[in-house]
Structure formats: C-alpha cells, structure tokens
SEKOLTI-71956 format. One record per residue (C-alpha): y, z, x. Coordinates in steps of 0.5 Angstrom, whole numbers, plus 500, padded with zeros to 3 digits. Layout:
! residues N
(site (Y,Z,X))
...
This chain:
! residues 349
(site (350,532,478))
(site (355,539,477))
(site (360,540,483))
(site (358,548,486))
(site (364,553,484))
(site (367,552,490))
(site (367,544,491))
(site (370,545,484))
(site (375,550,486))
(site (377,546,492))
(site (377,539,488))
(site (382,542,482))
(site (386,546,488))
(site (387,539,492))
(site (389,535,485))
(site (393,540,484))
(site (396,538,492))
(site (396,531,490))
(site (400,531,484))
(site (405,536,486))
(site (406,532,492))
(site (406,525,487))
(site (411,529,483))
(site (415,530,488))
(site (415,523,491))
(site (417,520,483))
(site (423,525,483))
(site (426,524,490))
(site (425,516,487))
(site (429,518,481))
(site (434,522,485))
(site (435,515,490))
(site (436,511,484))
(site (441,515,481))
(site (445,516,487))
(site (446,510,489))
(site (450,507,482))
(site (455,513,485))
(site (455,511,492))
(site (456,504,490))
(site (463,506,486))
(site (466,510,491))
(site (467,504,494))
(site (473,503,489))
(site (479,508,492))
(site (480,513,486))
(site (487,510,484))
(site (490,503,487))
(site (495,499,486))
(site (498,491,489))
(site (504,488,488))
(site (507,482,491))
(site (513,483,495))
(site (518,478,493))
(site (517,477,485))
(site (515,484,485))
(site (510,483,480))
(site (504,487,479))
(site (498,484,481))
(site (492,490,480))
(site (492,497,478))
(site (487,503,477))
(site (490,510,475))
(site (496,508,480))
(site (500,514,475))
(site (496,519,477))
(site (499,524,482))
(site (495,525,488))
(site (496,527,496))
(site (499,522,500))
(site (496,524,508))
(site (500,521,514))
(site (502,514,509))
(site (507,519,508))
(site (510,516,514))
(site (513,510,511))
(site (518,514,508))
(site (520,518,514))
(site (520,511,519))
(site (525,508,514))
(site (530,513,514))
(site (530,514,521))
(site (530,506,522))
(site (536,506,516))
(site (540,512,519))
(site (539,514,526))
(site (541,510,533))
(site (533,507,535))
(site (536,507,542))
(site (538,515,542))
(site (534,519,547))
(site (533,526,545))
(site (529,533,548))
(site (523,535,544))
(site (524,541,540))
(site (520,546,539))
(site (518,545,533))
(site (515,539,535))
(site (511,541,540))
(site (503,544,538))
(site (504,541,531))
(site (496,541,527))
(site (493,533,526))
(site (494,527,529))
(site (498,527,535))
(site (502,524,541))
(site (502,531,545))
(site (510,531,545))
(site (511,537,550))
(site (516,541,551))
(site (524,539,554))
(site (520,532,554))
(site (526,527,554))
(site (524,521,549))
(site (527,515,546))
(site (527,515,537))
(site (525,508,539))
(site (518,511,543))
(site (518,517,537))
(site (518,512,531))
(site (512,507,534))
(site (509,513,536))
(site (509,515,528))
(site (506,509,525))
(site (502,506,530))
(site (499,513,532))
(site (499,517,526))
(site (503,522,530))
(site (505,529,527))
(site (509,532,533))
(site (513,525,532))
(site (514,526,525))
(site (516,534,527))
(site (521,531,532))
(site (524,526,528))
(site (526,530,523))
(site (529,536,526))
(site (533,531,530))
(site (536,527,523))
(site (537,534,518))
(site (536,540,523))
(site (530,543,520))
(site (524,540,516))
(site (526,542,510))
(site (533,539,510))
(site (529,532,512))
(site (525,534,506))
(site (530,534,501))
(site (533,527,505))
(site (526,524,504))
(site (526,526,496))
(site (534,524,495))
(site (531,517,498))
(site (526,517,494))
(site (529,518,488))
(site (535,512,489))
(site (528,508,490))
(site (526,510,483))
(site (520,514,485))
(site (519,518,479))
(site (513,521,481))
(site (514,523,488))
(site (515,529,491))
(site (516,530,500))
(site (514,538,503))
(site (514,536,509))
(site (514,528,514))
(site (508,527,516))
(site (503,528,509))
(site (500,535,511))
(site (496,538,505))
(site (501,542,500))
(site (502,543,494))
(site (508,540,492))
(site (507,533,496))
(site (505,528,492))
(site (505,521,490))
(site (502,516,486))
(site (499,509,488))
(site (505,505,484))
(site (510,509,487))
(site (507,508,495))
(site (506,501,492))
(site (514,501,491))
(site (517,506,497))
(site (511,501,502))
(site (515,494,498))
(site (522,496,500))
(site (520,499,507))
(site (517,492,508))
(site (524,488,506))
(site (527,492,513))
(site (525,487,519))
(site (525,493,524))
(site (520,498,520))
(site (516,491,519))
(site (516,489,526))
(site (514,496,528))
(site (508,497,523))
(site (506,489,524))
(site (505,491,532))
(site (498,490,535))
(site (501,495,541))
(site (507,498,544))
(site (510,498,550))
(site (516,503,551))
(site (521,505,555))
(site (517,514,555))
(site (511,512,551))
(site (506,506,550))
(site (501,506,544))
(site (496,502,541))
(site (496,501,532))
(site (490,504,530))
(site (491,501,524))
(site (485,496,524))
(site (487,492,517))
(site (490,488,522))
(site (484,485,526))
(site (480,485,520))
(site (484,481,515))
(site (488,474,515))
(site (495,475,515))
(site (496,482,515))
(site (502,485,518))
(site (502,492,517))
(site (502,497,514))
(site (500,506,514))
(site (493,509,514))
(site (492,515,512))
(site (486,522,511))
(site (487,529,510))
(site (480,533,507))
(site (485,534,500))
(site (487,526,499))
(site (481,523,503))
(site (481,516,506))
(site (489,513,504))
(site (491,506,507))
(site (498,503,505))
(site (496,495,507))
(site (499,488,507))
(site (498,481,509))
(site (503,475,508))
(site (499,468,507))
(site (504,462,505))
(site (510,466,504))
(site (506,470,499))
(site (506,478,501))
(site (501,482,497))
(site (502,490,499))
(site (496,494,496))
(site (496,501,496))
(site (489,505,496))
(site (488,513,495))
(site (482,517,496))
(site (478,511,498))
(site (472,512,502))
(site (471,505,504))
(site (479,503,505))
(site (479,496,510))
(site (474,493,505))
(site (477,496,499))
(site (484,493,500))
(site (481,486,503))
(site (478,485,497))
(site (484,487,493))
(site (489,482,497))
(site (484,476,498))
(site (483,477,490))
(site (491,477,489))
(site (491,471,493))
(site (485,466,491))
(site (488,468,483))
(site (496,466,485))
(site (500,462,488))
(site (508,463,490))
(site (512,458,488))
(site (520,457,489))
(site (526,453,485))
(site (532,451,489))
(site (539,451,486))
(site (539,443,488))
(site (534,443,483))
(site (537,440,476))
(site (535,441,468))
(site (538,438,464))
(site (541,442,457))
(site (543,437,453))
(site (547,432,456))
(site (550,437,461))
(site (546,437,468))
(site (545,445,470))
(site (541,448,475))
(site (539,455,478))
(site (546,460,481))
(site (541,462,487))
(site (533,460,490))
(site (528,463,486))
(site (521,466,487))
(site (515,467,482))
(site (507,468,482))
(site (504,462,479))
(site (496,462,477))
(site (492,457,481))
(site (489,451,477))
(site (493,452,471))
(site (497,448,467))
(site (505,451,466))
(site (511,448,461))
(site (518,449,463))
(site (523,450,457))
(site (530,449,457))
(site (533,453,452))
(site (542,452,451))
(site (546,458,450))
(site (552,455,449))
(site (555,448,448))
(site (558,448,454))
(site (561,443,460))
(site (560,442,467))
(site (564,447,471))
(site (559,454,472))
(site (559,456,466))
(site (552,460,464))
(site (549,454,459))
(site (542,455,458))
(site (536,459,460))
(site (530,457,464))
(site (523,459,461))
(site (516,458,465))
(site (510,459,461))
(site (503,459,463))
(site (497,459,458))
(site (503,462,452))
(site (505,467,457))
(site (512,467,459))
(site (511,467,468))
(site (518,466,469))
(site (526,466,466))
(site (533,466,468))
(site (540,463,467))
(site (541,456,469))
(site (549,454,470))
(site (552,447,468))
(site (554,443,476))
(site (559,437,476))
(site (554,432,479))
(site (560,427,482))
C-alpha cells in the first residue's frame, strides 16, 4: 500500500532525524577513539631525564635538551646556595619585599622575625615564594643580584642550558632549564646532607614555623627521599624526584608532565629493576703479570642485572710494587665497556 503525502513526508523528515542522530553518534565514537591515543601520552612529561647519583650514569632520557620553564623546581637552586653560604640558625626581619608575594605562600608578614632554618623548609617543603623572596634579598640585597648568584653557581656546576630571572620559578622569559641540567643541578644538591635532610622530611618542627612536605613522591614510592614539585600554567606539572634502594640513588626529573608521581615512579622502579650498584675496594687485588695491584680508592658503577661481565687487566708499564699506575681496570658487559680505571701496584708483605 502507497504511504498519503503526509505519512511519506513524516516518514522521510524522521529517517532523516535518525540518521543525523546516528551520524552524530558514530563522529562523537570517532572523536572517543581519537582522543584517547592522545590522552594516553601525556602520561609521559614532555621532556625527562634520570641519573644515578653516585656513578652519574645516564639512565633514561626524552628531550632532556630542550629549554623549557622550570616552575618552583627552581627551588633546588635557591636552597642549596642559602644551605652553602648562609648561617641556617640566623634569625632575620622579613622584608618587604617578601611580603604579598604572587603563588605558593607561607604568609610571611611584615617585621616578622624568623630564622633561615624555618624560611629554607618553608621553601622546600611549602613551595613557599615569600620564603624564596625573603632568602634572597637577605643573602645578595635584591632579586636580581640573588639571580646572578644563582646563574654563576650554575655555571661552576656546568649547567649550560640554564638561566635563573628570579628564586622561586615564576613565569619569565629568560628562565629556563632543561631536564639533564635539573637532572645535574638536583644531583649535586643531593650530595649536601643538610639540603637532603630537609627535602627527604615528612614535616618540620620549627623554632617560627612548622610545615608539612607536600611533596607526596614520599609516600608513594619505596625509598624516596626527596626532592621538589613544581606547576606553573607556562611549564605544567614539574616534579624533581629521588629514591635510594641498596645504596643505589636514582634522581629522575620530569617537566610538563601531567601525571608527575606515577610517570616518575615508573621511570625510577624501571632504573632499579634494570641495575644494580655494585662497589670495588681498594683491598681488592689484581694481578698485572707478576705484580699484585689494586684500585687507589672504593669504586662505585652500574651493573645490569642477570648479566654475564668480564673483567680485564691491561698492563701500562712493566713496573714493580711500590704505588706506581701499572695497568688499567676495564669491566665489559655484553662487549660493552661499564667500567675503567687505573690500578696501582701494592707491596703484599
């Protein structure tokens, strides 16, 4: 039976309804899937570098050479030169200048009175920018000189991509790092116990001020102990991390990174399930011919876990015992060459 014009016209205007509607469902399942591929790599920080501490050997990198903002993992820096040259148990004024400062705060008000002990774990484990103001108008006088400290003392630590404007990590042009040299600036703050003591703390109990860390790598990961977070909207989510696991310290640094704690964990429990640390004493001899020698201090280096290595003495010189440089110390694994250095000749009697 023929449809009446009206029924067919209904009947074509709801098909068309139906199909506009499907339409519209198979484009928004479309967008789904093509979404969630891009969703699924920002997990990954878009630049990220790891190290182990002691050997110094590169354990991970993605575009750890690109310049990018920093955020309050700036800190690192600011801390260790107050830690390095500063009396920790002085008790200053608040500046002004310290006072009403933009971001993070610990609320420093005006004529308060409050030790550079109190102001370095309120910087660290606070995030505090009043605290990074205040630190450095009391060590150089002004930001700007603290700046050029900042930038001097990066560049006796090598840093050749790196360029402080100010102590605390706000946006500005002219401040940047990359993630191998925050990888190498976090490194050498980690050697100084103090800096260590302060960012591997869970809370702190002044004299002035308590804080608690809100960095919470320390409460997720085994064997964390430190060290910076950091977010501003121009560098997004920024974490400096560490964990020591058997005398093995892995620092792992990532920038722009949306999902921070789990990127880094993921990063460092892959360093440590892929290496092991293994150490050489200097009462450990090798034999260079006829000639008894061993290393002239402890050594440390990285070796892969459930791999085969071969240790090889080659002679430098046809010497006798006596401390003379008689032959080098090479360790392969898998024909590649992990480890070297000088041994010395020892008198065994």
């Amino acid at each position: 039976m023929l449809l009446s014009k009206r029924r067919a016209s209904s009947y074509t205007i709801s098909l068309k309804i139906k199909c506009a509607v499907a339409a519209l469902v198979c484009a928004s399942a479309v967008c789904i899937f093509a979404i969630a591929p891009v969703c699924g790599a920002r997990a990954d920080g878009a630049a990220e570098y790891a190290m182990e501490l002691n050997t110094g050997k590169v354990l991970h990198a993605k575009n750890s050479e690109s310049r990018m903002p920093m955020a309050s993992t700036t800190k690192i820096m600011t801390a260790l030169i107050i830690i390095e040259e500063c009396d920790f148990g002085e008790v200053i004024t608040v500046p002004d200048e310290a006072v009403g400062v933009e971001g993070s705060s610990i609320y420093l008000k005006h004529g308060e009175k409050i030790s550079i002990c109190d102001l370095v774990f309120g910087l660290m484990l606070r995030s505090g920018n009043d605290s990074a103001v205040a630190l450095a108008v009391h060590h150089s006088g002004s930001i700007a000189a603290f700046a050029d400290r900042m930038n001097e003392r990066a560049e006796e630590m090598g840093l050749k991509n790196t360029h402080f404007a100010n102590p605390s990590g706000l946006p500005d042009k002219e401040h940047y790092t990359t993630a191998s040299d925050l990888c190498v600036l976090a490194c050498n703050a980690m050697k100084n116990v103090t800096f260590r003591r302060i960012v591997s703390a869970r809370a702190h109990e002044g004299k002035f001020r308590s804080f608690i860390n809100k960095n919470k790598i320390l409460s997720k990961l085994d064997g964390a102990n430190g060290i910076k977070t950091g977010y501003t909207q121009e560098a997004g989510r920024c974490l400096v991390s560490s964990a020591e696991r058997d005398g093995m310290d892995v620092v792992c640094v990532v920038l722009n990174c949306p999902d921070m704690y789990e990127r880094s964990m993921r990063i460092i429990d892959g360093a440590f399930a892929e290496y092991e640390l293994k150490t050489i004493g200097r009462d450990k001899i090798f034999m260079c011919g006829a000639t008894p020698c061993a290393l002239d201090d402890e050594r440390t280096f990285l070796l892969p876990r459930n791999k085969e290595f071969l240790v090889i003495v080659i002679p430098k010189t046809n010497c006798k015992t006596g401390n003379e440089c008689c032959a080098e110390l090479q360790i392969y694994c898998e024909n590649n060459l992990i480890f070297s250095a000088n041994l010395y000749s020892i008198d065994t009697e």
